[in-house]
C-alpha positions as a Markdown table, in Angstrom:
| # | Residue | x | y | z |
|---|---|---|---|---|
| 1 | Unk | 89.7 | 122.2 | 133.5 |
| 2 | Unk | 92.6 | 124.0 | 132.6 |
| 3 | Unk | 95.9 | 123.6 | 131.2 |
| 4 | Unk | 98.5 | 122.0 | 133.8 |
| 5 | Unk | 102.4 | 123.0 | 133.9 |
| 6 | Unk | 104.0 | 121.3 | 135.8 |
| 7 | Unk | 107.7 | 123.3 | 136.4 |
| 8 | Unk | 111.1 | 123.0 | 138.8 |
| 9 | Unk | 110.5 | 125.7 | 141.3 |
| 10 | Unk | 114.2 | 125.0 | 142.4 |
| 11 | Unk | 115.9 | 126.0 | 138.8 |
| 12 | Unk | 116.5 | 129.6 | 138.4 |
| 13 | Unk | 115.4 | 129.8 | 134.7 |
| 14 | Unk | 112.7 | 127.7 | 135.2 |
| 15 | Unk | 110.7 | 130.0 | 137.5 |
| 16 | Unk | 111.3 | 133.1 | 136.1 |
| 17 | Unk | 110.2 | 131.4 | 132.5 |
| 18 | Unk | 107.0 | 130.1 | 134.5 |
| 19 | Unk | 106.6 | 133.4 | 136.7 |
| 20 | Unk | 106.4 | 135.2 | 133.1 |
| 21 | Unk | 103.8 | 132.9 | 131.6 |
| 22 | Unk | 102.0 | 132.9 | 135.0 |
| 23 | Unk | 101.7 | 136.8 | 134.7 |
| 24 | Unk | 100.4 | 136.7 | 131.5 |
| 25 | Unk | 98.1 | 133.6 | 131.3 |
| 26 | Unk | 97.4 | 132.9 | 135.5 |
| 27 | Unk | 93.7 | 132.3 | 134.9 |
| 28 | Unk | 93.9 | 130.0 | 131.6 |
| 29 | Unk | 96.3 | 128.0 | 133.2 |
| 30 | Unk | 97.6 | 126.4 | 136.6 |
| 31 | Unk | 101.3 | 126.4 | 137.5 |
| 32 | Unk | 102.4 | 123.2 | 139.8 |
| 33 | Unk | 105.7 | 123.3 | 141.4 |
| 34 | Unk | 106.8 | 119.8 | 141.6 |
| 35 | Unk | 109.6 | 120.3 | 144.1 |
| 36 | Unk | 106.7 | 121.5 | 146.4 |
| 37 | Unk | 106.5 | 119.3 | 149.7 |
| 38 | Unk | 102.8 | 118.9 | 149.5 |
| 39 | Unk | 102.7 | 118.0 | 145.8 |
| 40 | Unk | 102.0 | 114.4 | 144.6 |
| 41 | Unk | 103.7 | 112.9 | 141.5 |
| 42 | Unk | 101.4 | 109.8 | 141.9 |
| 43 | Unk | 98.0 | 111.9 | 142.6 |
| 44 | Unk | 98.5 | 113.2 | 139.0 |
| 45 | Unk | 100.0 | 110.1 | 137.2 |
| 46 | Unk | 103.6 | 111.4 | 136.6 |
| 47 | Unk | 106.6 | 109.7 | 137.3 |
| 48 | Unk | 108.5 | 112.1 | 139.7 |
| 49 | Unk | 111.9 | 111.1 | 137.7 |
| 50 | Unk | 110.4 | 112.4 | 134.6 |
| 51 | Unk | 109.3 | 115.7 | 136.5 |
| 52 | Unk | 113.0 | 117.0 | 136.5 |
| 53 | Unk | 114.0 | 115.2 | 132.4 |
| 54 | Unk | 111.6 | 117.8 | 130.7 |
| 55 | Unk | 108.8 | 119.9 | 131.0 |
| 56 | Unk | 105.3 | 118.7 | 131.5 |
| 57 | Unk | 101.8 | 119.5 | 130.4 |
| 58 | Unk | 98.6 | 118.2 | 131.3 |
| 59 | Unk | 95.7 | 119.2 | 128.7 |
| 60 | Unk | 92.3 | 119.8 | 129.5 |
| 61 | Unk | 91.6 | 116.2 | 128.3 |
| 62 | Unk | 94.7 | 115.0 | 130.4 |
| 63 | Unk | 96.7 | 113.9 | 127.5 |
| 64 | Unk | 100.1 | 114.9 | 128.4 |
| 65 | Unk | 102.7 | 116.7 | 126.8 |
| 66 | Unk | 106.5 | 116.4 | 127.2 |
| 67 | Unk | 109.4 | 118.3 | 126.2 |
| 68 | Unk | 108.8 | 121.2 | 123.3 |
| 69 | Unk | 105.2 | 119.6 | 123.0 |
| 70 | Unk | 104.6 | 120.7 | 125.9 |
| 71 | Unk | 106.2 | 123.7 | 125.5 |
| 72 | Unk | 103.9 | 124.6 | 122.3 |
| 73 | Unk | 100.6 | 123.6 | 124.4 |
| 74 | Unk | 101.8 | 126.5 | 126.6 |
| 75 | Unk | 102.6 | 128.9 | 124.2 |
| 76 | Unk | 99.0 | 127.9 | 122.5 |
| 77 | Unk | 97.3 | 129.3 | 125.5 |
| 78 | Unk | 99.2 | 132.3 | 126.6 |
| 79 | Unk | 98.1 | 135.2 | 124.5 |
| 80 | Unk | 100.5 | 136.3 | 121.8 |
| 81 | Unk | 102.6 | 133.7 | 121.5 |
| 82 | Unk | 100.1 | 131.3 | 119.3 |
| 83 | Unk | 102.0 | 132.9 | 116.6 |
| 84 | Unk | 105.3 | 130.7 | 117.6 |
| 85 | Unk | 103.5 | 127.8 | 118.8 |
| 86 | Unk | 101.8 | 127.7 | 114.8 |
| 87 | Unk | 105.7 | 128.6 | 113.7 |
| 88 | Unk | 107.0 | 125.6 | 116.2 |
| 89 | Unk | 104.3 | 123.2 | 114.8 |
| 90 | Unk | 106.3 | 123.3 | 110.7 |
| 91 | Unk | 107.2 | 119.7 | 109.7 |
| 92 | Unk | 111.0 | 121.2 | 109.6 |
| 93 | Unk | 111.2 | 123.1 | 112.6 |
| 94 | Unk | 109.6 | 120.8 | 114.8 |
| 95 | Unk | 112.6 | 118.1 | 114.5 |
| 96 | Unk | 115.4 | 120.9 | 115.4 |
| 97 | Unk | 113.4 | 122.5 | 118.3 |
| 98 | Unk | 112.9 | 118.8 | 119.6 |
| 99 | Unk | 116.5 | 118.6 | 119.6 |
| 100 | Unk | 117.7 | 121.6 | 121.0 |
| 101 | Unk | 114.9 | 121.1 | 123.4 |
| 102 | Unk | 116.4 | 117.7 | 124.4 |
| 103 | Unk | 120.1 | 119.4 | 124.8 |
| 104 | Unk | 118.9 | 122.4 | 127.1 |
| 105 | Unk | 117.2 | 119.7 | 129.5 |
| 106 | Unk | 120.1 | 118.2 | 129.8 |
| 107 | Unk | 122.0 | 121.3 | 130.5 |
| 108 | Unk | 119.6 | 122.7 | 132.7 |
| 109 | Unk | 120.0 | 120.3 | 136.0 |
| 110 | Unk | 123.8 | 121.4 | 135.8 |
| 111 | Unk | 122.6 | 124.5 | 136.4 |
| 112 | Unk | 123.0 | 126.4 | 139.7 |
| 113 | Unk | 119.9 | 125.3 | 141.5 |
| 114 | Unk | 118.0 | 127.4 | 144.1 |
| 115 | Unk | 118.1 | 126.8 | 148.2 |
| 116 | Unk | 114.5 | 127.0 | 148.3 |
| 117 | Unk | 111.7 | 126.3 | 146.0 |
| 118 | Unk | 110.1 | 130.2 | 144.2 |
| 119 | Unk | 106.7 | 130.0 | 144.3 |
| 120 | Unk | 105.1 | 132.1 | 141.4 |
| 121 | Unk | 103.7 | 135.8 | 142.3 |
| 122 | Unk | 99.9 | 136.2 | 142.7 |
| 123 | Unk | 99.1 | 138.9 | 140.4 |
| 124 | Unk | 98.6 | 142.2 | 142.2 |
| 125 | Unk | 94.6 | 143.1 | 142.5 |
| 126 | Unk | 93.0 | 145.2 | 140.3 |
| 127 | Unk | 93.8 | 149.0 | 140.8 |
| 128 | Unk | 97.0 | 148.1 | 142.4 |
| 129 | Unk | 100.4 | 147.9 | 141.3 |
């Protein structure tokens, strides 16, 4: 099983974070837009209000991850950036990213938001561009 995101398809900064990652990590881990019609908070044992307080991440184990955990799980698995996640992970860094973490969420649903949901690009096929 692999790592689960679970991102706000309808917040600019969100999807093109997520589209990124997706780009770069697409077959180690599966991207769920939970402003999607068909998806189910309930199915996966979130609480949809939680969805849209902070980010979530569902391990392999499904332990789950909120907020700038959840953050360094994802950068753990996309390649290059287990560098940061290590650098995230210091006993006095941890604390202030937490924080700041805490005070973009709450900036980020005053944000413009998007008329429809952006559903992440399929990489291209091999060979093409």
């Amino acid at each position: 099983m692999k790592l689960k995101v679970f991102y706000d398809g309808h917040c600019h900064l969100c999807s093109r974070e997520m589209g990124y990652f997706h780009r770069r990590a697409a077959a180690r881990i599966d991207f769920i837009d939970y402003t999607a019609p068909e998806f189910d908070a309930q199915a996966e044992g979130l609480d949809p209000a939680a969805l849209d307080r902070s980010l979530h991440v569902k391990l392999a184990d499904g332990q789950l991850r909120l907020g700038i955990d959840a953050v360094i799980e994802l950068w753990k698995v996309v390649p290059g950036y287990g560098w940061l996640a290590r650098l995230a992970d210091h006993p006095v860094l941890r604390p202030l990213l937490r924080l700041g973490y805490i005070c973009f969420a709450h900036l980020r649903r005053r944000l413009p938001r998007r008329k429809q949901r952006c559903p992440l690009k399929q990489p291209a096929p091999p060979g093409e561009v």
